[in-house]
OpenMM code with the backbone's topology and positions (N, CA, C; nanometers):
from openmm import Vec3, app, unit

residues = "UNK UNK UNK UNK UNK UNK UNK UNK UNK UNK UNK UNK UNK UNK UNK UNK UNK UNK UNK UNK UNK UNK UNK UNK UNK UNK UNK UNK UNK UNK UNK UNK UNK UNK UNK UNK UNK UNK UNK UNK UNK UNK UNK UNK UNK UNK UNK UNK UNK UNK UNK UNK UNK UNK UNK UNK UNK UNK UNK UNK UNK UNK UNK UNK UNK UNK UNK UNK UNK UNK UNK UNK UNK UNK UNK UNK UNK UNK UNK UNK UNK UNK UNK UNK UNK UNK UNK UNK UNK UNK UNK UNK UNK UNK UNK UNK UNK UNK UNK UNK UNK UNK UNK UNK UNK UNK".split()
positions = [
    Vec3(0.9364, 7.9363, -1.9131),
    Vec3(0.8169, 7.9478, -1.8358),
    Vec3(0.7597, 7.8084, -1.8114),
    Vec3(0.7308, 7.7533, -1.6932),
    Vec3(0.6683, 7.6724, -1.6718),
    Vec3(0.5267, 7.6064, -1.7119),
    Vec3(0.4538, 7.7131, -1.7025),
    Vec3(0.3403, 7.6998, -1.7254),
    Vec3(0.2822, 7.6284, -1.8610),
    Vec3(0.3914, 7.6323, -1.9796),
    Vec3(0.3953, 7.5940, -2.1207),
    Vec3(0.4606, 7.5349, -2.1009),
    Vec3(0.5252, 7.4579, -2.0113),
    Vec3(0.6529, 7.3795, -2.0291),
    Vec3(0.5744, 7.1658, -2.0345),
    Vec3(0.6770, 7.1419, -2.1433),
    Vec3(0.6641, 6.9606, -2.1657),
    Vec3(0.6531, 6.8827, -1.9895),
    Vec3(0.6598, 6.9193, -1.9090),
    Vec3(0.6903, 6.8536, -1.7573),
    Vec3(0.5558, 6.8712, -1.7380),
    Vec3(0.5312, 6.9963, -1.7262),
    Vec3(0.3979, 7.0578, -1.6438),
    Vec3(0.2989, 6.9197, -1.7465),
    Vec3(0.2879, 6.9859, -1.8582),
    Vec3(0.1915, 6.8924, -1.9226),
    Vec3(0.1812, 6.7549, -1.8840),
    Vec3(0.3364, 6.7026, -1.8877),
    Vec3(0.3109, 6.5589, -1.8941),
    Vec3(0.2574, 6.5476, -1.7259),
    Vec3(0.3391, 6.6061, -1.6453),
    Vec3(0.2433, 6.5904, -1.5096),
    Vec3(0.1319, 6.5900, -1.5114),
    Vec3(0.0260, 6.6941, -1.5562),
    Vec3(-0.1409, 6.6878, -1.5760),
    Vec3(-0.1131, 6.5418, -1.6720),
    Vec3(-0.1279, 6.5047, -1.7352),
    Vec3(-0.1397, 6.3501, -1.7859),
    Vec3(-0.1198, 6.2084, -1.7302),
    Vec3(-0.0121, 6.2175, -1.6442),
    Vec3(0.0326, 6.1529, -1.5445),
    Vec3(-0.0678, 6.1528, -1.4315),
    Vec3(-0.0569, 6.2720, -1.3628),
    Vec3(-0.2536, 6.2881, -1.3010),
    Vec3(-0.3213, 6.2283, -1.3048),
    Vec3(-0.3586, 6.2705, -1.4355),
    Vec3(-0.5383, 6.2179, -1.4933),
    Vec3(-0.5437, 6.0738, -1.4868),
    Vec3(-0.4146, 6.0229, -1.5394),
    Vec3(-0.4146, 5.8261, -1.4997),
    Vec3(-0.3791, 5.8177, -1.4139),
    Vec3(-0.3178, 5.8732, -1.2952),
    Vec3(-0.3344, 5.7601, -1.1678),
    Vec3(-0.4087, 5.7940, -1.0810),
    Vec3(-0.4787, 5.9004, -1.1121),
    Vec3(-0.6364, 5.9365, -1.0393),
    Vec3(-0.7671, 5.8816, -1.1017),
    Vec3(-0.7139, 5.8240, -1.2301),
    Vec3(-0.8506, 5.7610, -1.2762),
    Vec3(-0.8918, 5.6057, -1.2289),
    Vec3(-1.0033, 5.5611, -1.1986),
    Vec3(-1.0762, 5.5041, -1.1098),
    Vec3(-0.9729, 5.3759, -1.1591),
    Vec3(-0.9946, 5.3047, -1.3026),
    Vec3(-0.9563, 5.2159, -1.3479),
    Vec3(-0.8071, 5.1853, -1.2987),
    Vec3(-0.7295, 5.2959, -1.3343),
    Vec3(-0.5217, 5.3098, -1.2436),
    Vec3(-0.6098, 5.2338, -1.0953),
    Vec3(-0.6640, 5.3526, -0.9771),
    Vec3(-0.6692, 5.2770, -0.8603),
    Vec3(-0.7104, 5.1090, -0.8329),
    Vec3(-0.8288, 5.0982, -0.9491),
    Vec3(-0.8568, 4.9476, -0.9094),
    Vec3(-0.7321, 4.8435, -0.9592),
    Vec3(-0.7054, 4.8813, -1.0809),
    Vec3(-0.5635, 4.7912, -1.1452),
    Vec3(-0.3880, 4.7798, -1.0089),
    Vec3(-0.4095, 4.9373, -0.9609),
    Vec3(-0.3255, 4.9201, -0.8383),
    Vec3(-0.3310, 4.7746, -0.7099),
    Vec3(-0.4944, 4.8620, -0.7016),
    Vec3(-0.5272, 4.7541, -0.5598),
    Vec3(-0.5505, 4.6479, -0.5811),
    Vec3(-0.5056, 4.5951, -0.7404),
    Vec3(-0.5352, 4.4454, -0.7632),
    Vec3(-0.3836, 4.3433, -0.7710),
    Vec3(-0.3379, 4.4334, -0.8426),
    Vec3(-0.1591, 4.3939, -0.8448),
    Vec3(-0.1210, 4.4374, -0.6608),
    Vec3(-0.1384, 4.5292, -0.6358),
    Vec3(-0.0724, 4.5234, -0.4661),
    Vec3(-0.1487, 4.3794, -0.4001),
    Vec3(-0.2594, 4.3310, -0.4364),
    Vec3(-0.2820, 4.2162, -0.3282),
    Vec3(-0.2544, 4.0741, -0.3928),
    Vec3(-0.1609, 4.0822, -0.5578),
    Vec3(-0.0825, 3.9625, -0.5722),
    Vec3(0.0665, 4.0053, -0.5369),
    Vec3(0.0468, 3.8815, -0.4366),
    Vec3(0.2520, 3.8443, -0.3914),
    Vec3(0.2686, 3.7185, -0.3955),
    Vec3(0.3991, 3.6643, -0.3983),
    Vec3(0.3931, 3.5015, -0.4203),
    Vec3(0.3822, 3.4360, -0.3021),
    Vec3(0.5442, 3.5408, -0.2193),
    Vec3(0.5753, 3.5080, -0.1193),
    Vec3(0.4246, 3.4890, 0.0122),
    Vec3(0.4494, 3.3585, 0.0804),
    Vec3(0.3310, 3.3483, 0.1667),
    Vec3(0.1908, 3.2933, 0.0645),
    Vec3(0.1719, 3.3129, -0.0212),
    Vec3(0.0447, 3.2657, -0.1281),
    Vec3(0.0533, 3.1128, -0.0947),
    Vec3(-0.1014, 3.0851, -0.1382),
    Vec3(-0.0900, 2.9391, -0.1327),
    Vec3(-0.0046, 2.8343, -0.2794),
    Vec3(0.0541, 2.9162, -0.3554),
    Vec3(0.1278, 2.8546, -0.4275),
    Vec3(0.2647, 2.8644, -0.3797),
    Vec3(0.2756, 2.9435, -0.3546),
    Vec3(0.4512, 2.9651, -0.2833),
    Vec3(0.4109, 2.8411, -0.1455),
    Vec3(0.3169, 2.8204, -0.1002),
    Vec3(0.3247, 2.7395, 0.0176),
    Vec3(0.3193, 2.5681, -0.0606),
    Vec3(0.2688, 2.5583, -0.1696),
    Vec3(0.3000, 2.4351, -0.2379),
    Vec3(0.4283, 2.4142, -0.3071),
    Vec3(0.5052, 2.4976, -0.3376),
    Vec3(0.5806, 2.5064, -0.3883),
    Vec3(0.7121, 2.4619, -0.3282),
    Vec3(0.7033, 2.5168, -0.1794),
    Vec3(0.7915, 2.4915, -0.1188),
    Vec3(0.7615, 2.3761, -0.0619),
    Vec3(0.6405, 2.3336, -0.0416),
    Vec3(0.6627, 2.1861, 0.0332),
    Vec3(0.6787, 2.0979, -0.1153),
    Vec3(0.6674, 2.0725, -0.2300),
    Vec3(0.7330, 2.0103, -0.3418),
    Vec3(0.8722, 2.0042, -0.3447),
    Vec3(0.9501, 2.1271, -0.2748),
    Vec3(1.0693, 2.1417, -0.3070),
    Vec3(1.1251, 2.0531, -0.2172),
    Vec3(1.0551, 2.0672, -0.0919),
    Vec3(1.1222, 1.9585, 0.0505),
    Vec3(1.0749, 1.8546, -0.0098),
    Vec3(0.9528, 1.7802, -0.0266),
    Vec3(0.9287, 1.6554, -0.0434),
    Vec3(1.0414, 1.6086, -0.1759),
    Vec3(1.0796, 1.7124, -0.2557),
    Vec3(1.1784, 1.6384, -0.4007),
    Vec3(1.2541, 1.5974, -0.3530),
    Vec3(1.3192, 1.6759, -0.2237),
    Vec3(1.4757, 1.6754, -0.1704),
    Vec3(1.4296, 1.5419, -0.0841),
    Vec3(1.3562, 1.4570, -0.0433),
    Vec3(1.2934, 1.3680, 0.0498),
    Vec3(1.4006, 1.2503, -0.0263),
    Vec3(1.4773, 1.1515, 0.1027),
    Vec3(1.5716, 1.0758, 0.0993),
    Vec3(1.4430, 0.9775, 0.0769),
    Vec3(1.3528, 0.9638, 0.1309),
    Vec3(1.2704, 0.8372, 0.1650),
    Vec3(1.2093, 0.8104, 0.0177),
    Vec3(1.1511, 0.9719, -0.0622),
    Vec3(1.1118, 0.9399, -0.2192),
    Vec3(1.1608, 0.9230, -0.3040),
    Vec3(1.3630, 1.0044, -0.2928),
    Vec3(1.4444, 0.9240, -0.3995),
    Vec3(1.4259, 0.7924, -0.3686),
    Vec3(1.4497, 0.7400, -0.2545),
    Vec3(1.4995, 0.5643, -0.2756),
    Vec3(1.3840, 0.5172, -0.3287),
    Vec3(1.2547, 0.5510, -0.3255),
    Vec3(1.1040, 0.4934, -0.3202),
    Vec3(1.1270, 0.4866, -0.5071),
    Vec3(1.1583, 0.5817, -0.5500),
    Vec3(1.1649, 0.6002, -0.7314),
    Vec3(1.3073, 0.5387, -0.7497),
    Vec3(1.3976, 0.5142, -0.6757),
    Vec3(1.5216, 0.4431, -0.7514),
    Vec3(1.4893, 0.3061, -0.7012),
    Vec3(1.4407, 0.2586, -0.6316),
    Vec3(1.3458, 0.0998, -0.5875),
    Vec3(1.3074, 0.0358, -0.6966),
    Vec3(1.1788, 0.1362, -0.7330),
    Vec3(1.0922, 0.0694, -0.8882),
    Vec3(1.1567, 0.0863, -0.9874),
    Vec3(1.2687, 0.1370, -1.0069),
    Vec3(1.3287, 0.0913, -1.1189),
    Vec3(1.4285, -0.0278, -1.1490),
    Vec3(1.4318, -0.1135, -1.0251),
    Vec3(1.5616, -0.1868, -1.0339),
    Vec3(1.4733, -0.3419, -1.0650),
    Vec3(1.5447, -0.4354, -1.1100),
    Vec3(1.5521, -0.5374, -1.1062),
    Vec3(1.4734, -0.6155, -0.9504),
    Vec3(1.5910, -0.5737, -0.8601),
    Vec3(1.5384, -0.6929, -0.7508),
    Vec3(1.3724, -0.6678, -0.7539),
    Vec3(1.3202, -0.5237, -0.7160),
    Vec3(1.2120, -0.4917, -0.6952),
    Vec3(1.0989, -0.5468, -0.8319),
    Vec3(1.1396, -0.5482, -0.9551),
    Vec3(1.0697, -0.6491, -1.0719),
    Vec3(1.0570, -0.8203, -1.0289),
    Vec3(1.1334, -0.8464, -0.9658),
    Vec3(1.1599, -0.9690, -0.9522),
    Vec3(1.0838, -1.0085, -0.8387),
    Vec3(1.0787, -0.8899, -0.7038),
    Vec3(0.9571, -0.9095, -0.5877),
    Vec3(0.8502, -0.9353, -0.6176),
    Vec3(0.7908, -0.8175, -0.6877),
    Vec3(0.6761, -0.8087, -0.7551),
    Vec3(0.6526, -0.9597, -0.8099),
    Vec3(0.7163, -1.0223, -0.9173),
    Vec3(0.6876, -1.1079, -0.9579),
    Vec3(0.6827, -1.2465, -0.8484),
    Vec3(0.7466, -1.2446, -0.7751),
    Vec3(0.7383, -1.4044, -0.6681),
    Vec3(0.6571, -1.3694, -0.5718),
    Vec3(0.6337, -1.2309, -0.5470),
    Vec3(0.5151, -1.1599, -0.4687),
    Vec3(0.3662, -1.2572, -0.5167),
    Vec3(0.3569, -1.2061, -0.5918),
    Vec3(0.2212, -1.2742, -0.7152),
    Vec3(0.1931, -1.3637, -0.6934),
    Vec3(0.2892, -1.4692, -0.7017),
    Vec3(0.3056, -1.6446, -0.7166),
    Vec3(0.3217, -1.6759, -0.5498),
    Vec3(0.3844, -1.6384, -0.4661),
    Vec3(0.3488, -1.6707, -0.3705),
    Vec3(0.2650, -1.6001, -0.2277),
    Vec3(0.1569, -1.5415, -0.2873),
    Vec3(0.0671, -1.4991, -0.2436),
    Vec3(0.0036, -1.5935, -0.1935),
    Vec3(-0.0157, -1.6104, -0.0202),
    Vec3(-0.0309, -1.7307, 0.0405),
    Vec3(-0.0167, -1.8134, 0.1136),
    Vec3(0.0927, -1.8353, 0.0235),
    Vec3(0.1641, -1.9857, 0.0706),
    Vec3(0.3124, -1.9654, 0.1702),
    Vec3(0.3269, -2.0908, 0.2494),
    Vec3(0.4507, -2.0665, 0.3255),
    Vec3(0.5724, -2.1003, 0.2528),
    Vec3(0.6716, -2.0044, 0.2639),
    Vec3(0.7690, -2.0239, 0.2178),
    Vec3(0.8446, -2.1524, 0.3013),
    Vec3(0.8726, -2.2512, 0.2618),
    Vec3(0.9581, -2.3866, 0.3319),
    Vec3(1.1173, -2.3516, 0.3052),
    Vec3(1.2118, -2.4308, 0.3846),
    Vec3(1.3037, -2.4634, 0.4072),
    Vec3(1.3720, -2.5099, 0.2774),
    Vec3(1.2973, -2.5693, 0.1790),
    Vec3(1.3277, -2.6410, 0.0391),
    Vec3(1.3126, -2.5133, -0.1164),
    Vec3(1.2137, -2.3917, -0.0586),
    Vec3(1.1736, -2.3141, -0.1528),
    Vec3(1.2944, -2.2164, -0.1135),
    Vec3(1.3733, -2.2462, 0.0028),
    Vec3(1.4219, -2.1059, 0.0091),
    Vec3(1.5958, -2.0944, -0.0397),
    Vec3(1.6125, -2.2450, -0.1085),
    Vec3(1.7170, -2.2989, -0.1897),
    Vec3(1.7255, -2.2036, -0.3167),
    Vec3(1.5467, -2.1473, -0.3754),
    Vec3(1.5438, -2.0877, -0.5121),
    Vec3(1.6405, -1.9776, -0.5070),
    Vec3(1.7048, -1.9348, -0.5790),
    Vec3(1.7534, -1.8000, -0.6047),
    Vec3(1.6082, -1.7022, -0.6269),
    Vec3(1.5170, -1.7460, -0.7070),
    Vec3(1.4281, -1.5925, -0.7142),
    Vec3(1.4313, -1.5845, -0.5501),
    Vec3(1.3560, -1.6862, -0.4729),
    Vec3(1.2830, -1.6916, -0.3376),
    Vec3(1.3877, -1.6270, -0.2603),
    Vec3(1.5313, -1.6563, -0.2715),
    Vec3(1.6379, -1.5813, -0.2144),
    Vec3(1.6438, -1.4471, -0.2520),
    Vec3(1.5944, -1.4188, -0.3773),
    Vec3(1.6116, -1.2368, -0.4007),
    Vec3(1.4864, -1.2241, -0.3338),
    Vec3(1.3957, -1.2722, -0.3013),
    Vec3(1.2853, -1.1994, -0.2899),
    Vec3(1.2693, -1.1883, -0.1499),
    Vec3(1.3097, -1.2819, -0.0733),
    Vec3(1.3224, -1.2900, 0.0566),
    Vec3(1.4491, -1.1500, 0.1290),
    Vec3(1.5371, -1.1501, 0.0255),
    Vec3(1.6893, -1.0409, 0.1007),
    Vec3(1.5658, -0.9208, 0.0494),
    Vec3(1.5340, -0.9534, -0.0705),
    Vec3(1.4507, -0.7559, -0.0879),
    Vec3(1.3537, -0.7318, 0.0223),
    Vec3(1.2629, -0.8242, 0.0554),
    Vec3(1.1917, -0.8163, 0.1535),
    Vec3(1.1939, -0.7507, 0.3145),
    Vec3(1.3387, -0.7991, 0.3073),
    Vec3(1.4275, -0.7682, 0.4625),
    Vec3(1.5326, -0.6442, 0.4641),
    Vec3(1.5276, -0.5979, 0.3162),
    Vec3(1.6269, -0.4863, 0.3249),
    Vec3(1.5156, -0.2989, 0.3456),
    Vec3(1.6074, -0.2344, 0.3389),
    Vec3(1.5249, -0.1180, 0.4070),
    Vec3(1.4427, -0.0602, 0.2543),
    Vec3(1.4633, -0.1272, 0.1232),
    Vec3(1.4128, -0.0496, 0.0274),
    Vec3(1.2593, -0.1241, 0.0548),
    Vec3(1.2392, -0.1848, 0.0920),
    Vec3(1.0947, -0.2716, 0.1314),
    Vec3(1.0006, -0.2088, 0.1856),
    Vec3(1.0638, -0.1253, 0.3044),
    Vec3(0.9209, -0.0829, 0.4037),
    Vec3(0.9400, 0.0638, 0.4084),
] * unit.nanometer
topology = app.Topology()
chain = topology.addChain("A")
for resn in residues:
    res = topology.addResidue(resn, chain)
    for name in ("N", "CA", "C"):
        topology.addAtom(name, app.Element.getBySymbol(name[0]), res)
């Protein structure tokens, strides 16, 4: 007989919570989080393009090298002044001058 039966019951129970006020509001709160389209999914994905960005690897493999320590440093010191015909004999002034002119520069 149905009417006594474990289904029927658990149906009336089943009921009573997703007709109770608290089930509907907890529904209509989870249905209006999605990622997709959210403004985190929209940061997310532009992080993912900018990681993949050729222009920001080289920009982070730049500052780690040598020549670019060595700019920096004749950068400093010759803040100014004209580089002459006689300064450009130096080896730093020569690294600093080729880093200057190569594409990791600008």
């Amino acid at each position: 007989m149905i009417a006594k039966s474990t289904d029927l019951a658990r149906y009336f129970e089943l009921k009573k919570s997703v007709e109770s006020i608290v089930f509907v509001q907890r529904k209509k709160d989870m249905e209006s989080l999605h990622y997709k389209g959210s403004p985190e999914h929209i940061k997310n994905v532009e992080y993912i393009r900018l990681s993949n960005s050729r222009q920001l690897k080289r920009y982070y493999a730049t500052l780690s090298t040598n020549e670019y320590r060595l700019f920096l440093e004749s950068d400093a010191a010759l803040k100014g002044k004209q580089i002459d015909d006689a300064m450009k004999k130096d080896p730093k002034i020569k690294a600093y001058l080729k880093f200057r002119n190569s594409k990791n520069y600008g």
